[in-house]
C-alpha positions in Angstrom: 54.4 -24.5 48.5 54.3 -21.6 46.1 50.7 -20.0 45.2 50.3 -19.1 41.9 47.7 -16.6 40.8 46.2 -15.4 37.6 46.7 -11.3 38.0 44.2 -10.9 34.9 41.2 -12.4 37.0 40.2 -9.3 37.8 39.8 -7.9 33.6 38.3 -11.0 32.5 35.6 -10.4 35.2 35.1 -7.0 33.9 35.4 -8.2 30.0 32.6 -10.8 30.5 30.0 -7.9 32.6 30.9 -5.1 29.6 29.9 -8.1 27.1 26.6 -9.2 28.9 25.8 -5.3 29.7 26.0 -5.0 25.8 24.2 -7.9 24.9 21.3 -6.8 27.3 21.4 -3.3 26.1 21.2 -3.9 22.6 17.9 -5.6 22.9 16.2 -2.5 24.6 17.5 -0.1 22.7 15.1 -1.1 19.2 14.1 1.9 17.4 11.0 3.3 18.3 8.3 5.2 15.7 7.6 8.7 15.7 6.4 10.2 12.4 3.8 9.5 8.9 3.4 5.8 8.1 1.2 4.5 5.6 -1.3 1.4 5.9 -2.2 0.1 1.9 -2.7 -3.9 1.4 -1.2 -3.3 -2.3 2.2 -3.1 0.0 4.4 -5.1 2.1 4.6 -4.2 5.5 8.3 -2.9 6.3 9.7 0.0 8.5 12.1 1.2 6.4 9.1 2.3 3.6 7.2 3.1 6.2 3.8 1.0 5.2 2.1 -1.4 7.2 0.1 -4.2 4.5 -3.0 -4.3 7.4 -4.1 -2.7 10.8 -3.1 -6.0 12.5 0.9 -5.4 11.3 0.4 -1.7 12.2 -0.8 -3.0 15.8 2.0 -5.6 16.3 4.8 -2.9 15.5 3.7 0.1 17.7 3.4 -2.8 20.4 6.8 -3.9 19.3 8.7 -1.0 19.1 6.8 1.6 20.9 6.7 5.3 20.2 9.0 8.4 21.1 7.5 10.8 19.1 4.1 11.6 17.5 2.9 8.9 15.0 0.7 9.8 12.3 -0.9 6.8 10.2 -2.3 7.7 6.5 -4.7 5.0 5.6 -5.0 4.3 2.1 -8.3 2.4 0.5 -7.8 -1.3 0.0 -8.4 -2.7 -3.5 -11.8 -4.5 -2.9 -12.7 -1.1 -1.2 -12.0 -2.4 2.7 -10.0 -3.6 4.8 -11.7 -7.3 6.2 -9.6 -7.9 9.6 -10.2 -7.1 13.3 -7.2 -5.8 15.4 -6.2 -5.4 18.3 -4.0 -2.7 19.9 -2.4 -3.2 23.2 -0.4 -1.1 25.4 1.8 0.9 23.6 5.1 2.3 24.9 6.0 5.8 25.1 2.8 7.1 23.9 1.7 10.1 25.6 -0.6 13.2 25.6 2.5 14.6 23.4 3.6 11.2 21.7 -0.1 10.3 20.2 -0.8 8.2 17.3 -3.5 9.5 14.8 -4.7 7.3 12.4 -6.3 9.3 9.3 -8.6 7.1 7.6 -9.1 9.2 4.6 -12.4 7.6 4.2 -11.1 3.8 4.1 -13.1 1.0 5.8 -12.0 -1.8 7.8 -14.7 -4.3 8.7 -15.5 -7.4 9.6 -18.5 -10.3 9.8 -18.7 -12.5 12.6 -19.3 -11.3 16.2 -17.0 -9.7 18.4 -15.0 -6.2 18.1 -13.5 -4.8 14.6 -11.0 -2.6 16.7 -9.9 -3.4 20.1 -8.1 -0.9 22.5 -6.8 -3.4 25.1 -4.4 -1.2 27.2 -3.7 1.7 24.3 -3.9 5.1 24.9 -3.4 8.2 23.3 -5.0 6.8 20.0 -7.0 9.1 17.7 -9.0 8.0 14.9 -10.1 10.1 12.1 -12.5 9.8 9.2 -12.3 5.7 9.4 -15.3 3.9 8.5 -15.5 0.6 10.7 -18.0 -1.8 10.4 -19.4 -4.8 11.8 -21.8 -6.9 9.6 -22.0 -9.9 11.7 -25.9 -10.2 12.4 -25.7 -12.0 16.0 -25.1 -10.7 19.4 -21.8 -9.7 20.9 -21.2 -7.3 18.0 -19.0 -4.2 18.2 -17.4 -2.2 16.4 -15.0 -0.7 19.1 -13.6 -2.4 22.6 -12.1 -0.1 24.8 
């Protein structure tokens, strides 16, 4: 009984790992921040222009795509004078003592009115903020204005 075997077994097995190494890579290898972004509400929140429409897209992005150089964030003032959100930033990858992420609040306010934190640092590090005006109004206990 003759044997017959298929003498390009081994390439297909090496086709099919170079196409799953690919596949895998290409979803780890998303562009990470470094450099001046903008948040201003009176714009739509895209990477390419560099503007985040509110602190909470701002958040999901650096969680997103982390950081591999220093990220500086220019905070313009929102129409009706302040931004009314709470956020939350998480851990944040690649930031470091020389990858930080300042956000300049140029005077801009981001508040908000029921109880619990305006800005939450849940795992973040290396965050600076500058000259932003946060605010809490709500008048009943567990009130803060930062979690850390």
């Amino acid at each position: 009984m003759k044997k017959i075997y298929n003498k390009y077994w081994l390439l297909n097995r090496k086709t099919v790992a170079t196409l799953v190494a690919l596949l895998f890579s290409a979803g780890l290898t998303m562009a990470q921040m470094s450099g001046t972004y903008t948040v201003d509400s009176t714009s739509a929140s895209s990477l390419t222009t560099m503007n985040f429409a509110s602190f909470t897209d701002l958040a999901d992005s650096l969680e997103t795509y982390g950081v591999n150089g220093a990220v500086t964030v220019n905070v313009t003032a929102a129409p009706n004078g302040s931004y009314n959100e709470s956020v939350t930033f998480g851990a944040i990858f690649g930031a470091s003592s020389t990858n930080t992420i300042t956000i300049n609040g140029n005077g801009a306010k981001i508040y908000r009115s029921t109880p619990g934190a305006v800005i939450e640092l849940d795992g973040a590090d290396y965050m600076t903020f500058d000259n932003l005006v946060v605010e809490n109004a709500a008048t009943s206990s567990n009130v803060r204005c930062f979690w850390v």
